[in-house]
C-alpha positions in Angstrom: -20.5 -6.8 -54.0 -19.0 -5.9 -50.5 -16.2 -3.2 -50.6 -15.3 -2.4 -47.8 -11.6 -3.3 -46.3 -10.4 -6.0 -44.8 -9.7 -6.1 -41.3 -6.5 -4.9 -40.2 -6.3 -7.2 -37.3 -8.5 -10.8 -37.2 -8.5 -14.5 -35.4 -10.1 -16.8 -36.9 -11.2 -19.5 -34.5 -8.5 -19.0 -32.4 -7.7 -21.1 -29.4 -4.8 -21.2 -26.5 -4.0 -23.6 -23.8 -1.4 -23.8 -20.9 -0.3 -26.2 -18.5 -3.9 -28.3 -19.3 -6.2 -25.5 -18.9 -7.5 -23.9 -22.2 -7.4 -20.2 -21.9 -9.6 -19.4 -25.1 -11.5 -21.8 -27.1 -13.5 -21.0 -31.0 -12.3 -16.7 -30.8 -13.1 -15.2 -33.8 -12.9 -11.5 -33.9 -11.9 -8.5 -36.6 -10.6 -5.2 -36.4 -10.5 -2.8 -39.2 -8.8 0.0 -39.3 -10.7 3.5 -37.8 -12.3 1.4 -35.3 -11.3 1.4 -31.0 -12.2 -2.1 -30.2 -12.6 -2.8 -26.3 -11.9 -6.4 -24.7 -13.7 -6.3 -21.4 -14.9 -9.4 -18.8 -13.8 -10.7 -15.2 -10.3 -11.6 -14.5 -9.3 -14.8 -15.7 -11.6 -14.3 -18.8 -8.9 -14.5 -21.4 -8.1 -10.7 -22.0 -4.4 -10.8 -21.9 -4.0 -14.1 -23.5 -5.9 -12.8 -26.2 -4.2 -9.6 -26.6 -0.5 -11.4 -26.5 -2.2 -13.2 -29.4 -2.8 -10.2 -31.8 0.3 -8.8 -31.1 2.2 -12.3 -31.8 3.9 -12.8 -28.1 2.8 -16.4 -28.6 1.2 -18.7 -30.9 -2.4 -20.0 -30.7 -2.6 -23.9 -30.2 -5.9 -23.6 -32.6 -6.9 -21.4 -35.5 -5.0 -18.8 -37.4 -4.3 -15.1 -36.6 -4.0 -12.2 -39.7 -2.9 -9.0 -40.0 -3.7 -7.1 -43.1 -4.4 -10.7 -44.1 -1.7 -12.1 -44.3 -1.1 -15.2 -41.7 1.1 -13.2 -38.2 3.2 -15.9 -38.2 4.4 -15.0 -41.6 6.0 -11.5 -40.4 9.4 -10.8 -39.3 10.0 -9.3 -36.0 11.2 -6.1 -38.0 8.0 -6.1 -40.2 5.7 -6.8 -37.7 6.8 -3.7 -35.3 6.8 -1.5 -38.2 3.0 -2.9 -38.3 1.5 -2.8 -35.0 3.1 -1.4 -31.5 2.1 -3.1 -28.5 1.6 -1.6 -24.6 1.6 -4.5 -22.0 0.5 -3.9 -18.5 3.4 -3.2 -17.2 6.9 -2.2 -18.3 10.0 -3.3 -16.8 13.5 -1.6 -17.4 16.3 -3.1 -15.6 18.7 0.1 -16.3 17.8 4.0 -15.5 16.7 5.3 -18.4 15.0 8.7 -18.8 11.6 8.7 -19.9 12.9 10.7 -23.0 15.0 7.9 -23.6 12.3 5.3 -23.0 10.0 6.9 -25.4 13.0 7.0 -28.2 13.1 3.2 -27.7 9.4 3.5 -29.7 11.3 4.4 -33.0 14.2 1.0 -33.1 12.1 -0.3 -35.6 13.1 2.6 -37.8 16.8 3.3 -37.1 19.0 3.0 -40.1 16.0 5.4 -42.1 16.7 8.7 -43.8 15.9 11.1 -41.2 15.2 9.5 -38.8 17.5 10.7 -36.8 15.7 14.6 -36.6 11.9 12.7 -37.4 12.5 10.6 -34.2 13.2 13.3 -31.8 10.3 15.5 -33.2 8.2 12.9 -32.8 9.4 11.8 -29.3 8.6 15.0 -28.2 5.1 15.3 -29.8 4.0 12.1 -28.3 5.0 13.2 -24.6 3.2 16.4 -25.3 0.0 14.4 -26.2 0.3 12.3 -23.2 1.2 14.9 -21.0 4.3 13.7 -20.4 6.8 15.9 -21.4 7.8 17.3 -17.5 8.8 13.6 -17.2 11.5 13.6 -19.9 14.7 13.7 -17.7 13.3 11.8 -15.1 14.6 8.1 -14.3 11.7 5.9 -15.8 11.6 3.4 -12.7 11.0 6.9 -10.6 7.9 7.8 -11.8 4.6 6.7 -10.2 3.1 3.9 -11.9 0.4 6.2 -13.6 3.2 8.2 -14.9 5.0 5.3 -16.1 1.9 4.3 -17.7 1.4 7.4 -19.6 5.5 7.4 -20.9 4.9 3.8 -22.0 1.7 5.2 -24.0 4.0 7.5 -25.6 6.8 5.1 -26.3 3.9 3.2 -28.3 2.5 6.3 -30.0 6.3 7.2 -30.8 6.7 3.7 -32.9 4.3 5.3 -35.2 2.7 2.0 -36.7 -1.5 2.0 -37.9 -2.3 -0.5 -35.6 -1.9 -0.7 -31.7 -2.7 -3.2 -29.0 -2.8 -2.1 -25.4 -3.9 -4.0 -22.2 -5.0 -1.9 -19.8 -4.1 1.7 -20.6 -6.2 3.5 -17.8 -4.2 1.2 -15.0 -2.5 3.4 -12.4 -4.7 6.7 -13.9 -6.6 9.1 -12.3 -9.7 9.9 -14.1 -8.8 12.8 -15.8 -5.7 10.8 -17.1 -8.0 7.9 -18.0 -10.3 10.0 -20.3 -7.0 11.8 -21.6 -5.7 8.5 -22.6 -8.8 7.1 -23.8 -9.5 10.5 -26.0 -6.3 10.1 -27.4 -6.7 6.5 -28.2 -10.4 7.1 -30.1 -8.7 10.4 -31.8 -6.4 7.9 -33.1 -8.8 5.0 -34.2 -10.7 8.1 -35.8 -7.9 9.2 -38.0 -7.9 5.4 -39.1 -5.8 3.5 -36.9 -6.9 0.0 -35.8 -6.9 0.2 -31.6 -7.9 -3.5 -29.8 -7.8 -2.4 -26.1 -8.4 -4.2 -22.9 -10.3 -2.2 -20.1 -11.7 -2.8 -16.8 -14.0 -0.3 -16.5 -17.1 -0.9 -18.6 -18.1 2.4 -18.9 -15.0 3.7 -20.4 -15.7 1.2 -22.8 -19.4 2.3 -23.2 -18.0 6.5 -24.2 -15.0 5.3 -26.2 -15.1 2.5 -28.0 -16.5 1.7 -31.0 -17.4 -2.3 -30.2 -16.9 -4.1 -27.7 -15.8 -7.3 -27.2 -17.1 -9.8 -24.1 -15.5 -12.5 -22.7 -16.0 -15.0 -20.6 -14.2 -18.3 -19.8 -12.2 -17.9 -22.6 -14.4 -17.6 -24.8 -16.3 -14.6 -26.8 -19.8 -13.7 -26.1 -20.5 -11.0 -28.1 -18.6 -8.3 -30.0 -20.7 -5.6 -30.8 -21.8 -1.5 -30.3 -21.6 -0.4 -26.9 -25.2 -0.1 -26.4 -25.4 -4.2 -27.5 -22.5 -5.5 -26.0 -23.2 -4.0 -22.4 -26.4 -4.5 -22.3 -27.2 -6.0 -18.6 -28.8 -9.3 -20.2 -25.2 -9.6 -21.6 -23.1 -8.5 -18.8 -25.3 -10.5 -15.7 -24.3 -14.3 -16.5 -20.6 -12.7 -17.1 -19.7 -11.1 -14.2 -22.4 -12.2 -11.9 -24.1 -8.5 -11.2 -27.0 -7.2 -12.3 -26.8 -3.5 -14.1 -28.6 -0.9 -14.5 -27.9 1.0 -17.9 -29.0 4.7 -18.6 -28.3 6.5 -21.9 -25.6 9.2 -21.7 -26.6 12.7 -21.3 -24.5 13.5 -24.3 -25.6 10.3 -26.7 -27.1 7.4 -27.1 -24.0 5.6 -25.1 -24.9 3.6 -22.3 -23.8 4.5 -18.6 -23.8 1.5 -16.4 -24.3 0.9 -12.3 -23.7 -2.3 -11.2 -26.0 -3.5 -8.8 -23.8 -5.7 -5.9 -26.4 -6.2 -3.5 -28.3 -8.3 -6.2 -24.9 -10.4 -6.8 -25.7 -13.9 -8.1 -24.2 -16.6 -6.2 -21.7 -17.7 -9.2 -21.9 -16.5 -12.9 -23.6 -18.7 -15.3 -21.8 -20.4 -18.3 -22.1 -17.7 -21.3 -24.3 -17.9 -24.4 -22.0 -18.6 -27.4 -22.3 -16.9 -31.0 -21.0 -13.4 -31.8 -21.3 -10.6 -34.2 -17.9 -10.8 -35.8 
């Protein structure tokens, strides 16, 4: 008898097309609730698509999407953004709002509550203090560098208070000691039992921080698995078309990978199919 929980975010043979070109194709992935689950391969692999599919910005043209089991498309807008908060790439605001005020926009999906008046502007401010934002609060948003902007976006997220988040890219525009902040934060957070599906460039930010990763590749998903699994260089070769070298962590069993560009293969090789979902 299995107990454990059901996922608090899976696709289920999920597929997406655009224009004639298929995006994704056969995606099925999970992710349960205290997990930080990375989405990582070249551009063009199907990262965004995919994300804008968990968080319900479009429909798939092929299989179903669930949150807490129950089918996406079955949740209001209301319902679903008391459920999961979303951080795209980039955020644009047409008017000059503070980053205070930015952040406040997290908690809309909560107006009209008891309290939530006093509970919103507590929380506003905790959020900015865990993102190191709070010297931006009576700033101009559209002021701000784009890391800065980046980080008062996090913290408009963190502010909607909701067990699961999706974010695409959260270490763009960072400097590396705002990258591991960020990340940190975000694997604090899946460790207190929220249910975090990230996409990230850099792989070995995904080897120290996430608890599986996910590969794609041409749309479609290679494996999803521990970091030492998923980025193994057997894995990552035919995807981006670089040999690694991997090396355990000093502090773990995590890898830490070098890519290799002198040993580039001439084009990356169609991906092995099959993953541990």
């Amino acid at each position: 008898m299995n107990d454990a929980p059901p996922p608090a975010l899976r696709t289920e043979s999920v597929g997406f097309s655009t224009e004639g070109k298929q995006l994704l194709r056969d995606v099925s992935l999970a992710v349960h609730g205290g997990q930080l689950v990375a989405i990582v391969g070249p551009n063009g692999a199907g990262k965004t698509t995919l994300l804008r599919l968990l968080a319900g910005d479009i429909q798939p043209a092929d299989g179903r999407i669930y949150l807490d089991e129950r089918p996406l498309s079955d949740y209001t807008p209301r319902e679903l953004a008391r459920r999961r908060a979303v951080m795209p790439q980039s955020s644009h605001l047409p008017f000059l709002f503070t980053a205070r005020e930015v952040v406040r926009m997290g908690r809309a999906p909560w107006e009209g509550e008891r309290g939530e008046r006093e509970h919103g502007a507590q929380l506003a401010e905790h959020v900015m203090g865990l993102t190191a934002t709070r010297e931006y609060a009576p700033r101009a948003y559209p002021t701000l560098s784009g890391g800065e902007q980046s980080r008062v976006t996090l913290a408009r997220v963190l502010a909607q208070e909701t067990p699961i988040l999706v974010v695409d890219e959260p270490t763009a525009h960072l400097d590396p000691r705002h990258q591991h902040l960020v990340l940190e934060l975000l694997h604090e957070l899946a460790s207190e039992g929220a249910a975090i599906v990230a996409v990230l460039h850099d792989l070995n930010l995904a080897a120290a921080y996430a608890d599986r990763v996910a590969v794609l590749h041409r749309g479609e998903l290679v494996c999803c698995d521990a970091p030492h699994t998923a980025l193994d260089p057997d894995v990552l070769r035919p995807v981006f078309g670089l040999d690694f070298i991997s090396q355990p962590h000093p502090d773990g069993d995590r890898p830490v990978l070098i890519p290799l560009p002198r040993r580039a293969l001439a084009e990356p090789t169609s991906p092995h199919t099959g993953a541990d979902m």
